[in-house]
C-alpha positions in Angstrom: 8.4 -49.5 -9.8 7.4 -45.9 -8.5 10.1 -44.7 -9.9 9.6 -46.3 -13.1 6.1 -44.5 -13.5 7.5 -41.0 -12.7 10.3 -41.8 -14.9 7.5 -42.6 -17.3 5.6 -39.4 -16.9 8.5 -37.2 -17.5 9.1 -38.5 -20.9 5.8 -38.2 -22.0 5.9 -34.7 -20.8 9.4 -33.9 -22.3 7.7 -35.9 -25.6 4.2 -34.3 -25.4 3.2 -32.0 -28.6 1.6 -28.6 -28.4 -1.5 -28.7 -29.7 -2.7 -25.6 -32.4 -0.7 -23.4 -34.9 2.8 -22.5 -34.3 3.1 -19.0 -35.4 4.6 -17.6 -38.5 4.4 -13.6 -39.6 1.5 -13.3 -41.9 2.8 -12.6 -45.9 2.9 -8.9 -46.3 1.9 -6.8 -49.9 5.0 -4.5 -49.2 5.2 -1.5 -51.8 8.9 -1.7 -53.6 9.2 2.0 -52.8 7.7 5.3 -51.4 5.7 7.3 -53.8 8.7 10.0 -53.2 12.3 9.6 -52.3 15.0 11.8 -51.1 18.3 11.3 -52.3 19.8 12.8 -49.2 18.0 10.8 -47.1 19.9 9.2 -43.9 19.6 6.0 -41.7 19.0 8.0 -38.1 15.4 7.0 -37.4 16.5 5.0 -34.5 18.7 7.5 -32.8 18.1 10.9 -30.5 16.8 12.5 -34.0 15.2 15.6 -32.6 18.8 16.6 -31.4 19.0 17.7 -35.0 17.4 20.8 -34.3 20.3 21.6 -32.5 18.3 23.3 -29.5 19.1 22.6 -25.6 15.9 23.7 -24.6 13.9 21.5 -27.0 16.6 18.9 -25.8 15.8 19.2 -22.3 12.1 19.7 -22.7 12.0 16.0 -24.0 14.4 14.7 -21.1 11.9 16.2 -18.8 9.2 14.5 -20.6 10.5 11.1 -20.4 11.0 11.6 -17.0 7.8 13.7 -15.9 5.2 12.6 -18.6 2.4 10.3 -16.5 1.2 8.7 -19.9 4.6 7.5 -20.0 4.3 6.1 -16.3 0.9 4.7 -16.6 2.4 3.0 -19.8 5.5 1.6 -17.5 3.4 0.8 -14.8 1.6 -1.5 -17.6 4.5 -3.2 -19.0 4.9 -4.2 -15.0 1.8 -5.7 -14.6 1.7 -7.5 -17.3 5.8 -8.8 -16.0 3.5 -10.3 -13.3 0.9 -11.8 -15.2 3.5 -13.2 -17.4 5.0 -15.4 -14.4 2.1 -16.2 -12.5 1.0 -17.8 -16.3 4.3 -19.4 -16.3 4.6 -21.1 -12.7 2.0 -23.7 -14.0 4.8 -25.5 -15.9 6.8 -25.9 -12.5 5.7 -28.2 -9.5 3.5 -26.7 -7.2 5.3 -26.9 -3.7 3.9 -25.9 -0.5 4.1 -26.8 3.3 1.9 -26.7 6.4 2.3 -26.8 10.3 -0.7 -27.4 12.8 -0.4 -28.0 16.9 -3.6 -28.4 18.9 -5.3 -30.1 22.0 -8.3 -32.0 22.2 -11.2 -33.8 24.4 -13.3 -36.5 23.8 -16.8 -36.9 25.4 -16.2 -40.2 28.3 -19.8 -40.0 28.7 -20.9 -43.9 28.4 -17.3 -45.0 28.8 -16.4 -47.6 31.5 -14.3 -46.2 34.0 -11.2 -48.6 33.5 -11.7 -47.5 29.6 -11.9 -43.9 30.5 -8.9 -44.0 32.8 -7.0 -46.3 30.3 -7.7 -43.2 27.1 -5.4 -40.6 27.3 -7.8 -37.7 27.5 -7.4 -34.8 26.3 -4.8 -35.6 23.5 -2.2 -33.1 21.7 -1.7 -33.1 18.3 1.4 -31.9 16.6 2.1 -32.1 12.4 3.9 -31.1 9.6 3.8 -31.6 5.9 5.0 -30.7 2.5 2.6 -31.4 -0.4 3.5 -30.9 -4.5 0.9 -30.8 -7.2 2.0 -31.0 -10.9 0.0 -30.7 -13.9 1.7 -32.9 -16.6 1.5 -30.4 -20.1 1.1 -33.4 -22.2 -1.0 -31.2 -24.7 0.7 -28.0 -24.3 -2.0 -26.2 -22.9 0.0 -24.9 -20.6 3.0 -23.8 -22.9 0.8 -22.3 -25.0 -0.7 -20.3 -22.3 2.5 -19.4 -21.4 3.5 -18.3 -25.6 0.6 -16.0 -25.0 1.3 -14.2 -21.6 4.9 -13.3 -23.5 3.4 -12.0 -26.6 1.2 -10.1 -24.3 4.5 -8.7 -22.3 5.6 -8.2 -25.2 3.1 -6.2 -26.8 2.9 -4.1 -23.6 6.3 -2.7 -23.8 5.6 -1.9 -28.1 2.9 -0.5 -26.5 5.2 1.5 -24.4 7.6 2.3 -26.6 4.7 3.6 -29.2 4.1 6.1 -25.9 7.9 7.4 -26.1 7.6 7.8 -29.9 4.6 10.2 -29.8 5.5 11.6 -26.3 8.7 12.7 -28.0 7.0 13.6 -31.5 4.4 15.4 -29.3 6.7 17.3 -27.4 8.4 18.5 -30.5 5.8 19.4 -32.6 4.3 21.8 -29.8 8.0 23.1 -29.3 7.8 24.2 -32.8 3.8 25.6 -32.8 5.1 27.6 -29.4 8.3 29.0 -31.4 6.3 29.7 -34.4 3.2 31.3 -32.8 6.4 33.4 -31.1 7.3 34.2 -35.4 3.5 35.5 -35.6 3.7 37.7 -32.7 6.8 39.2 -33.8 5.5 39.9 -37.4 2.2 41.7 -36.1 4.0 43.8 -33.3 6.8 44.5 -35.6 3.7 45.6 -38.3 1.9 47.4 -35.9 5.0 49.5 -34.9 5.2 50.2 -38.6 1.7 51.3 -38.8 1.5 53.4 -35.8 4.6 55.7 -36.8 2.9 56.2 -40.3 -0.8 56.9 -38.0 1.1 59.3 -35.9 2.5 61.5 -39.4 -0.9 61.2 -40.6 -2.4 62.1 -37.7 -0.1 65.6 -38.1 -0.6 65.9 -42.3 -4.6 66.1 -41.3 -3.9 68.2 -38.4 -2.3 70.6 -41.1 -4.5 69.6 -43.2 -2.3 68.1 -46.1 -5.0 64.8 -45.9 -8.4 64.1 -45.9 -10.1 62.7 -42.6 -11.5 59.1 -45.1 -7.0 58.6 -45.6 -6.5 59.2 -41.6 -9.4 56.8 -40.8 -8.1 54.1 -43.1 -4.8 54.7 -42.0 -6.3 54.1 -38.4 -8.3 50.8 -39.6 -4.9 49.6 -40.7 -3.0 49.9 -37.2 -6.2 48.8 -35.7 -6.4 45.7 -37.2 -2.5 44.9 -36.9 -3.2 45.8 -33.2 -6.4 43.3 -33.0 -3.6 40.6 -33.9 -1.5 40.9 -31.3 -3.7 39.4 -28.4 -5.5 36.7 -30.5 -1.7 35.5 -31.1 -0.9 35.9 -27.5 -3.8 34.0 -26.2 -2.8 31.6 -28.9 0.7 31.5 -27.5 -0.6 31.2 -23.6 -2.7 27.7 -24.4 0.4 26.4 -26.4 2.6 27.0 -23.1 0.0 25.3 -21.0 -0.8 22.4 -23.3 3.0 22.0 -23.4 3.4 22.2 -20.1 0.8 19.5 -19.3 2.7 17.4 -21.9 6.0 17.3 -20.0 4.1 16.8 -16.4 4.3 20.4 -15.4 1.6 22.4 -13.9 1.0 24.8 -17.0 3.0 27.9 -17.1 5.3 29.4 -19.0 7.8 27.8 -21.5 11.6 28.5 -21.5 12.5 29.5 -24.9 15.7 28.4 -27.0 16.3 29.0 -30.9 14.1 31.2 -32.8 12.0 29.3 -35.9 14.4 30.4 -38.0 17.4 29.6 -35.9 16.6 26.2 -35.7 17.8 23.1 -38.2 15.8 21.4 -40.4 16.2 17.5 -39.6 17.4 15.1 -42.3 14.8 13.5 -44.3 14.9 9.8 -42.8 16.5 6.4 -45.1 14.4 3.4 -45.3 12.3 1.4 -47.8 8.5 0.2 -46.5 9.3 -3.2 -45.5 11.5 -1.4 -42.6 8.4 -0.6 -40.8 8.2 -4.0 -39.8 11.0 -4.3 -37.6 11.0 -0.4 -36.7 7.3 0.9 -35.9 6.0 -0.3 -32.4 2.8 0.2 -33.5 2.7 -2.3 -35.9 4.9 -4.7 -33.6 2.4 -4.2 -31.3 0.2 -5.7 -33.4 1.8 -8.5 -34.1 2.4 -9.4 -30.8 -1.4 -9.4 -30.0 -1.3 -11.9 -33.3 1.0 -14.3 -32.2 -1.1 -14.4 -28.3 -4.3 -14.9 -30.1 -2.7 -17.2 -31.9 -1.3 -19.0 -28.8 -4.6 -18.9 -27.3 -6.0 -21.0 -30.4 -3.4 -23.5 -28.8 -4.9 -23.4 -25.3 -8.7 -23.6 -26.4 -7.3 -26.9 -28.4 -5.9 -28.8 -25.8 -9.1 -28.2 -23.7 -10.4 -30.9 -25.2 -7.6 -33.9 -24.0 -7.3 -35.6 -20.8 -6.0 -33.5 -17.7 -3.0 -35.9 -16.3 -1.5 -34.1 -12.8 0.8 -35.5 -9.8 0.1 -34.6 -5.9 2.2 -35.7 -3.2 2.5 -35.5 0.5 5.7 -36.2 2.8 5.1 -35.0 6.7 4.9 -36.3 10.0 2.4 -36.5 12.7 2.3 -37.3 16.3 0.5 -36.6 19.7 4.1 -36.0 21.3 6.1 -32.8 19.9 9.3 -34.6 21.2 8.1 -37.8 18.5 7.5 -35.7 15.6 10.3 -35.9 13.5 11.0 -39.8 14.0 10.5 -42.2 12.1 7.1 -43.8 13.3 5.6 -40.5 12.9 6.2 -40.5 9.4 3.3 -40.3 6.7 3.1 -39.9 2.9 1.1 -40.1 -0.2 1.2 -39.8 -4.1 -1.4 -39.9 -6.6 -2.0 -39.6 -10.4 -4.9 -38.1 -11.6 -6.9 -38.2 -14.9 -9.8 -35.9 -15.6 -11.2 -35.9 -19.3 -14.0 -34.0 -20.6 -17.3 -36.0 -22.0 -20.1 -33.5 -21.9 -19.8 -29.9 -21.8 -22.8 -28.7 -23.6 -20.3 -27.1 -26.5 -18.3 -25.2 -23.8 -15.0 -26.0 -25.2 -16.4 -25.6 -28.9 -17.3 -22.0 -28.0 -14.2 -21.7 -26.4 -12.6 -22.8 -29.9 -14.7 -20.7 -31.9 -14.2 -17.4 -29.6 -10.2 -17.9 -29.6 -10.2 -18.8 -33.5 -12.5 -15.2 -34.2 -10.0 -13.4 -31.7 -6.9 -14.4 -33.7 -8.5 -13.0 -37.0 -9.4 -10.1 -35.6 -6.1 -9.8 -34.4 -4.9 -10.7 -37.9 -7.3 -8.4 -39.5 -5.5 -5.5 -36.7 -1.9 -6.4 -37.8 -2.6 -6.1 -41.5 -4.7 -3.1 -40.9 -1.7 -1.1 -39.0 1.0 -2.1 -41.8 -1.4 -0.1 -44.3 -1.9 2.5 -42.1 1.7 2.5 -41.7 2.4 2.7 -45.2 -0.4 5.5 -45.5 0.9 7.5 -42.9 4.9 7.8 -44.3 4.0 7.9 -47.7 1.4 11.1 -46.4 4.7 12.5 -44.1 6.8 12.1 -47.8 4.8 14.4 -50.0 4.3 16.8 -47.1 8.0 17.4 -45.9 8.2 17.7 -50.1 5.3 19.9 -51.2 5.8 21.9 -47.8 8.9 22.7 -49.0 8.1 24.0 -52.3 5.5 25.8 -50.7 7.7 27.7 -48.5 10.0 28.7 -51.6 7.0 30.6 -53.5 5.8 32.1 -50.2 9.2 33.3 -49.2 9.3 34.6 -53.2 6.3 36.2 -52.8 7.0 37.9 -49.4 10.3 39.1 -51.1 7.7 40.5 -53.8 5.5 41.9 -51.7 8.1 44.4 -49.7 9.3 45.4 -52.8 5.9 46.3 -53.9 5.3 48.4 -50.6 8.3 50.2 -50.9 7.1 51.1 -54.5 3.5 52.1 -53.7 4.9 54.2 -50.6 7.6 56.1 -53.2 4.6 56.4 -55.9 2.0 57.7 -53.2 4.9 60.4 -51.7 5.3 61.7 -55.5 1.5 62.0 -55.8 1.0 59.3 -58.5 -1.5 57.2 -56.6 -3.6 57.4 -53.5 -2.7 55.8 -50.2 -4.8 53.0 -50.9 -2.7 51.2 -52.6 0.4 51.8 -50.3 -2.3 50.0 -47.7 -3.1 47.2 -49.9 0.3 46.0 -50.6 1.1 46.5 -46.6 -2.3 44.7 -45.9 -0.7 41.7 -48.5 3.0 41.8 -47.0 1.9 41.4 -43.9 -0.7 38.4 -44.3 2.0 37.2 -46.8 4.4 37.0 -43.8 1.9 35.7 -41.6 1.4 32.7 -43.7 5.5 32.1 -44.6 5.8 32.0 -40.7 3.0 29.1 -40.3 4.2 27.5 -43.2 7.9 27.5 -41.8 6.3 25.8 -38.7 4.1 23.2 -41.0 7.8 22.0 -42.7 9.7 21.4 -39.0 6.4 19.5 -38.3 6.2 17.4 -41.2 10.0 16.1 -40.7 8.8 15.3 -37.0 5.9 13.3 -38.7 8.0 11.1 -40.5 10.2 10.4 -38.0 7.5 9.2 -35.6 
């Protein structure tokens, strides 16, 4: 009969439903296409893309990071915690098994006692046991495998969580690589300009000295080197706060940075292949998201099945005896087992808040999920037309530098003939060189725009 009633229990358990919504991804308003395409475009968003750039240091720099970096850590050291949390949510489908030991002496009071009772009483009296004892909460209801659904999801959206951490650790990485190399571009255009302008301040210096020039051409001759001179440490202190905030990023004490390829020694990455409905299954932002959907959505489960009967199994097998030797015999055997029911009647519209609050949190989690897909969208489209327009931005400024020397070179031939004043030999140096300036930053703006759309 006893084990007709376990036998019982089991199938109702195997049997029992789990109460509240099973989950199912959300219908998505994908866009057919991206506002621009690239014909050349290629499938390596999922691979080590940044090796494109063909640099070992930039390479290494992001080995160090994954290794160094203490978001990346803290982020790992996450994903474990919540590998705890997602067992000790878990264990309450299994039996609850435990086991006890006790030994002890005691006295009784014979005050009052007769003395042939008090001689007859073994006094004082040992006592030795042992036990095991199981408790087992029946999931009829499926509270507890929905309980369970959600401490997954919640693994799970840890580690997209994680992974989201390596995608802008590495993007990060990059994309200061690239501000260090081209601040390096800057520093190199003003010193080589300020070179140039201090050889032509030292022959002016000797044309007034012989007095072939006026003092106002020397002085803006002067202003010129001057203010190519004023350059050089506002790019260096520039170039000392990239080195430290790169540093930082790869869990280094700030310092200096090892360089590798020059900005314009390094490759321009492919454009990446992939329609808008890829970001489903490839940004972890956006499965983070929908992992937090489908807990919340479990959790609806959980609040549901608050409201059934609570059906659990305890047991006890040991033995007990006032003779250590006796213990483990059969007269000093003792067990138990019990069903228990517990059903709620009146909780004051406890478990209807607890309803309400786990329906709200699911769409809000909802509302998250459909959120970061636009987003998504927003942000690839945005990384499109920027590696694009960047591009034909860099053209016209590379034109116009290309414009610009030849227009020095002409201003400098027409002032050394006498057919114009020096003024506008410095205008056209003052253009070429904030020309250059700008071609350099752009240069950088492109290699960071590719970086963008891969992250």
């Amino acid at each position: 009969m006893n084990k007709a009633i376990l036998s019982l229990l089991i199938a109702m358990f195997r049997a029992g439903c789990a109460i509240g919504p099973d989950y199912k991804r959300p219908a998505i308003d994908t866009p057919k296409a991206w506002r621009v395409e690239e014909k050349e475009a290629k499938d390596l968003a999922n691979t080590d893309w940044w090796g494109q750039f063909e640099d070992p240091v930039l390479d290494e720099l992001i080995r160090t990071a994954l290794k160094e970096s203490y978001d990346l850590r803290i982020a790992t050291a996450r994903v474990e915690e919540y590998v705890g949390s997602y067992w000790v949510g878990r264990s309450g489908l299994f039996p609850q098994i435990g086991g006890s030991a006790s030994a002890g002496r005691s006295r009784s009071s014979e005050e009052g006692m007769s003395p042939a009772l008090a001689s007859a009483m073994k006094n004082p009296v040992d006592s030795y046991q042992a036990a095991f004892n199981a408790d087992w909460e029946i999931d009829l209801w499926g509270k507890l495998r929905r309980a369970t659904e959600a401490s997954k999801a919640d693994l799970l959206s840890t580690e997209e969580a994680r992974q989201a951490v390596i995608l802008s650790l590495v993007s990060s990485v990059a994309n200061s690589y690239i501000s260090l190399r081209n601040l390096d571009k800057q520093l190199e255009v003003a010193e080589r300009t300020a070179t140039s302008r201090k050889e032509s301040y030292d022959l002016f210096k000797l044309r007034y000295q012989g007095g072939v020039i006026s003092e106002l051409e020397l002085n803006q001759v002067k202003s010129e080197y001057e203010a190519a001179l004023a350059k050089i440490p506002e790019i260096q202190k520039q170039i000392g706060f990239q080195e430290n905030s790169l540093s930082v990023l790869i869990g280094r004490n700030p310092g200096p940075i090892l360089r590798g390829k020059s900005l314009d020694e390094l490759v321009l990455p492919a454009v990446p292949s992939g329609l808008p409905s890829d970001l489903l299954e490839k940004r972890p932002d956006i499965r983070q998201a929908e992992q937090t959907l489908a807990a919340a959505n479990a959790r609806i489960g959980v609040a549901k099945a608050q409201f059934f009967p609570t059906i659990s199994l305890t047991g006890l097998l040991g033995w007990s005896s006032t003779a250590l030797g006796n213990l483990f015999t059969g007269p000093a055997k003792v067990w138990s087992y019990a069903g228990n029911a517990a059903v709620p009647i009146f909780t004051g519209g406890s478990l209807i808040g607890q309803l309400m609050a786990s329906e709200a949190v699911q769409k809000q989690a909802l509302f998250s999920y459909r959120s970061a897909i636009q987003n998504a969208f927003r942000e690839v489209d945005d990384a499109l037309i920027d590696q694009r327009r960047t591009r034909e931005q860099q053209e016209a400024q590379k034109r116009q530098v290309e414009a610009l020397k030849e227009y020095a070179r002409i201003a400098r031939l027409r002032y050394e003939n006498g057919y114009t004043s020096y003024i506008e030999v410095l205008d056209a140096e003052r253009s070429l060189f904030n020309a250059e300036l700008q071609y350099a930053q752009t240069q950088g703006t492109l290699f960071q725009a590719l970086v963008n759309l891969y992250k």
